[in-house]
ROSE-422925 format. One line per 10 residues: number of its first residue (from 1); for each residue x, y, z of N, C-alpha, C. Coordinates in Angstrom, 1 decimal. Example, Ala and Ser with C-alpha at 12.3 -4.5 7.8 and 13.67 -1.06 7.14 Angstrom:
! residues 2
1 = 13.2 -5.7 7.8 12.3 -4.5 7.8 13.2 -3.3 7.8 ~ 12.8 -2.2 7.1 13.7 -1.1 7.1 12.9 0.0 7.9
! end
This chain:
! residues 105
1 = 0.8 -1.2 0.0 0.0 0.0 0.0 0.9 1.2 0.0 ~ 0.9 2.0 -0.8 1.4 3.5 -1.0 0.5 4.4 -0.2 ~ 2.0 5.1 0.5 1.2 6.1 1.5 1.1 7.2 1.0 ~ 0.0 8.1 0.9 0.3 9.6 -0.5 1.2 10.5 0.9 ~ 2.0 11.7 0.3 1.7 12.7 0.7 1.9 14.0 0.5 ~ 1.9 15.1 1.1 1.5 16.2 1.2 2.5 16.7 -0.4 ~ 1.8 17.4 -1.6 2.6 17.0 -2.3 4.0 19.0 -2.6 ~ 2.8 19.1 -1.7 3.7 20.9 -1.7 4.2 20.9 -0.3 ~ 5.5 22.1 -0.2 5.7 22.0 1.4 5.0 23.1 2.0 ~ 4.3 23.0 3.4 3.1 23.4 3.9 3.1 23.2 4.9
11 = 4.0 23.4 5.8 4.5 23.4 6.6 3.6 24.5 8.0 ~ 2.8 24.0 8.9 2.4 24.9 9.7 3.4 25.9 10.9 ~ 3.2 27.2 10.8 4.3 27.6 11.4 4.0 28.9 12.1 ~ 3.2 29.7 12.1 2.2 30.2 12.8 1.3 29.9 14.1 ~ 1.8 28.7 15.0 1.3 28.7 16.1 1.0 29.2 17.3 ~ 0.1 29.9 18.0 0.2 30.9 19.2 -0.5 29.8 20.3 ~ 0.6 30.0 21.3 -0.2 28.9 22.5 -0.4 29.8 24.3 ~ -1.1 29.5 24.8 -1.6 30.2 26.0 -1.9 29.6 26.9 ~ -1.7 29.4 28.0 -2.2 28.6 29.5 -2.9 29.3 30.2 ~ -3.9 29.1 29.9 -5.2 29.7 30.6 -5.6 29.6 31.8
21 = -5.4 28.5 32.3 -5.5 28.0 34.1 -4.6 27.2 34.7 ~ -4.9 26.5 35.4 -4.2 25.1 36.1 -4.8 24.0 35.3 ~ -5.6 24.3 34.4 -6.0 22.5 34.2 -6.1 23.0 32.5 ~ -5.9 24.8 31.7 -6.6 24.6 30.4 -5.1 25.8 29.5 ~ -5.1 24.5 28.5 -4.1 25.4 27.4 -5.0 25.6 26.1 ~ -4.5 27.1 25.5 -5.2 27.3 24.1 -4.4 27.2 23.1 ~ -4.4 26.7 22.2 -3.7 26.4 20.8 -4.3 27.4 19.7 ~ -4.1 27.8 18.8 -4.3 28.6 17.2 -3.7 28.9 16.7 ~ -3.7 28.6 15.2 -2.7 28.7 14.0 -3.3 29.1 12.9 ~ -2.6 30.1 11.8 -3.1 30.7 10.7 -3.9 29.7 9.7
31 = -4.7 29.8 9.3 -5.3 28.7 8.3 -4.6 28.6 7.0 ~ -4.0 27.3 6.8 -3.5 26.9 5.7 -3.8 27.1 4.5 ~ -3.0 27.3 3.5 -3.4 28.3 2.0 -3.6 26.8 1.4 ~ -4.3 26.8 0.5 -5.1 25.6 -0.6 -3.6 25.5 -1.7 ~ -3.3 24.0 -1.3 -2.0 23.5 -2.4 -2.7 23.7 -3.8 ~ -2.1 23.9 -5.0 -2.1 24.1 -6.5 -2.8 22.3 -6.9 ~ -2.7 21.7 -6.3 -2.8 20.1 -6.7 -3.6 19.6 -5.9 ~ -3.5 19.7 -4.9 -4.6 19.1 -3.6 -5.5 19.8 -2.8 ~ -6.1 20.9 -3.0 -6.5 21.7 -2.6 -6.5 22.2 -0.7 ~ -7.5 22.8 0.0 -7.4 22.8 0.9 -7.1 21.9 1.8
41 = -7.2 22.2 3.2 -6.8 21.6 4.2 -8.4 20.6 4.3 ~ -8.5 19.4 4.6 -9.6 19.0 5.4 -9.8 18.5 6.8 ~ -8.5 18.9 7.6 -8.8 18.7 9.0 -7.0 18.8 9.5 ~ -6.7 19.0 10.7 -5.2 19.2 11.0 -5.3 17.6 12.3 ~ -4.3 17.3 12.3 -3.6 16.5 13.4 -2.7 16.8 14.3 ~ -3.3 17.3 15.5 -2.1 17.5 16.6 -2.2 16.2 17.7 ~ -0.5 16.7 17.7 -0.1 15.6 18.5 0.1 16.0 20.1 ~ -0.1 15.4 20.8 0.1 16.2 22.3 0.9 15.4 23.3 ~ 2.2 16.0 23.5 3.1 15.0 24.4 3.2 15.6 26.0 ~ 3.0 14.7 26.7 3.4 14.9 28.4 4.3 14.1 28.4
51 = 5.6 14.0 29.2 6.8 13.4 29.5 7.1 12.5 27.9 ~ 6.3 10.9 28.6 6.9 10.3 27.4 5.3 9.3 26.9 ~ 4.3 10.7 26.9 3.1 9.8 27.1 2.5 10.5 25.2 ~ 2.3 10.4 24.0 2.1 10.9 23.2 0.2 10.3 22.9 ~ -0.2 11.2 22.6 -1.3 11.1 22.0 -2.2 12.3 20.8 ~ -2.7 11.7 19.8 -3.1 12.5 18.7 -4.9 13.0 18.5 ~ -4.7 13.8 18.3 -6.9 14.6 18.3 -6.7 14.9 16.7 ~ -7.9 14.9 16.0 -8.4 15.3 14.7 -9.0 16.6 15.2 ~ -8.5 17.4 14.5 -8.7 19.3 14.6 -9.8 19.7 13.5 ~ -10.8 20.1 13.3 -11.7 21.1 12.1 -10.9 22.5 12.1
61 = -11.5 23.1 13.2 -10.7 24.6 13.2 -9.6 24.8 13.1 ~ -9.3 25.5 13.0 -8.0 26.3 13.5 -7.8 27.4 15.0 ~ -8.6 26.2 16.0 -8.5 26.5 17.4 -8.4 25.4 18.5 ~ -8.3 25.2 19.4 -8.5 24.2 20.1 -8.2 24.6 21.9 ~ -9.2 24.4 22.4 -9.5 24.5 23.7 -8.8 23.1 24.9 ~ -7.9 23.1 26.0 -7.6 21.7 25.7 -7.8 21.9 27.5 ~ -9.2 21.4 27.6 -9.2 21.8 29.5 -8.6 20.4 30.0 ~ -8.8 20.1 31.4 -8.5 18.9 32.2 -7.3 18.3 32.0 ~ -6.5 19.2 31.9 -5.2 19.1 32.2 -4.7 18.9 33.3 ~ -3.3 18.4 33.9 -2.1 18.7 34.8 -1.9 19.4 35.3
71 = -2.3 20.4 36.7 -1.8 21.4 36.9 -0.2 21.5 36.9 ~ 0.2 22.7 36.9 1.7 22.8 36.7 2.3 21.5 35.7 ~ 1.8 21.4 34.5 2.5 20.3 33.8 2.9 20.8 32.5 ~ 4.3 20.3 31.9 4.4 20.9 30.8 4.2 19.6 29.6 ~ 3.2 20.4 28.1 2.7 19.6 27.5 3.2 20.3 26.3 ~ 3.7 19.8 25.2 4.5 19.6 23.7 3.2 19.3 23.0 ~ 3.3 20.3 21.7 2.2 19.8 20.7 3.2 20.0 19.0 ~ 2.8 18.8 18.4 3.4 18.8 17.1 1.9 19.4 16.3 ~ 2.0 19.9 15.3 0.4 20.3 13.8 0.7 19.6 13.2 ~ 0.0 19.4 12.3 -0.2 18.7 11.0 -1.4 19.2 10.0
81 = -0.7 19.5 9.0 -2.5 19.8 8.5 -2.6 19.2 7.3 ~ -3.8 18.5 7.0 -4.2 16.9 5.9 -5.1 17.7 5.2 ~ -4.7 17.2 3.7 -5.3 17.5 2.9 -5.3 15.7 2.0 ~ -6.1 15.9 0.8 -6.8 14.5 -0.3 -5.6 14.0 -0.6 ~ -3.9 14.4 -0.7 -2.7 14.1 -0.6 -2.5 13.0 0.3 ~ -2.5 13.8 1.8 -2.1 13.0 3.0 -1.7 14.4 3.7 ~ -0.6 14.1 4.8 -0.5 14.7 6.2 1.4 16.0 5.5 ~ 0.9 17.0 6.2 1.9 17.6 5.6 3.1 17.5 6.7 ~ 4.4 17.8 6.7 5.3 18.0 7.5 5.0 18.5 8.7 ~ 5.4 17.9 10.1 4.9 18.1 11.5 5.7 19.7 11.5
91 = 5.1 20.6 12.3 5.5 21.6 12.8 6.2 21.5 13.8 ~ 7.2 22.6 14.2 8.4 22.4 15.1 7.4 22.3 16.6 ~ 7.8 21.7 17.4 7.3 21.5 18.5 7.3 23.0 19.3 ~ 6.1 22.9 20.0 5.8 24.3 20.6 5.3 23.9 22.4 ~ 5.5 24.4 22.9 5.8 23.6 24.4 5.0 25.0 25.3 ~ 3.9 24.1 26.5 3.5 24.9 27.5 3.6 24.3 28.6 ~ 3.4 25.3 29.8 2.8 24.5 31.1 1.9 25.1 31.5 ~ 0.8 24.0 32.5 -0.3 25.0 32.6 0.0 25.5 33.8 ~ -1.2 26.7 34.3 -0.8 27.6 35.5 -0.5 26.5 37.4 ~ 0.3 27.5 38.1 0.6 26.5 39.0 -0.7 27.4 39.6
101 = -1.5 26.7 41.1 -2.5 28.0 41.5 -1.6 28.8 42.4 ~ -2.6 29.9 42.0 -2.2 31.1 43.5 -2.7 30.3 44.3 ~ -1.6 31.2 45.4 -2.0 31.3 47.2 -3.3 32.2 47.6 ~ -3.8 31.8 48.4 -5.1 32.7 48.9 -5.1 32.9 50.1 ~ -4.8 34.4 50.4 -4.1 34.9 52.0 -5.5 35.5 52.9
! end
């Protein structure tokens, strides 16, 4: 079986990320421009690493809300954005932690 892929380089690189609480990080990235041969994007692939624990979510937007999290934990996300090709080249890893709590005096 032949794996297709991404047949232009398309590389996501525009990522802005934010720790919103102790348990919630925000991800968003510019929306991918439509390849000459494969057209647009039909959905992105991020990958989300804790230590050495990796796991992947199917994205529509170009946003993602990621509550119930770790407090104080730092979590690694690779992009991907898939088009009728296949999966384009992972984005450089982009790294958060979420908030530790305040004290309450």
């Amino acid at each position: 079986m032949t794996q297709l892929t991404y047949s232009e380089s398309n590389v996501l690189e525009s990522i802005y990320i934010k720790s919103k609480s102790v348990t919630e990080i925000k991800l968003s990235w510019e929306k991918q421009n439509e390849t000459k041969v494969n057209g647009a994007s039909l959905h992105y692939l991020l990958k989300i690493r804790k230590g050495m624990k990796v796991s992947e979510m199917r994205i529509k937007k170009e946003r993602i809300s990621l509550p119930n999290l770790e407090m104080c934990s730092k979590y690694c996300f690779h992009l991907s954005s898939v088009n009728k090709a296949g999966f384009s080249e992972l984005s450089k890893e982009i790294c958060c932690y979420t908030l530790a709590p305040s004290k309450i005096e």
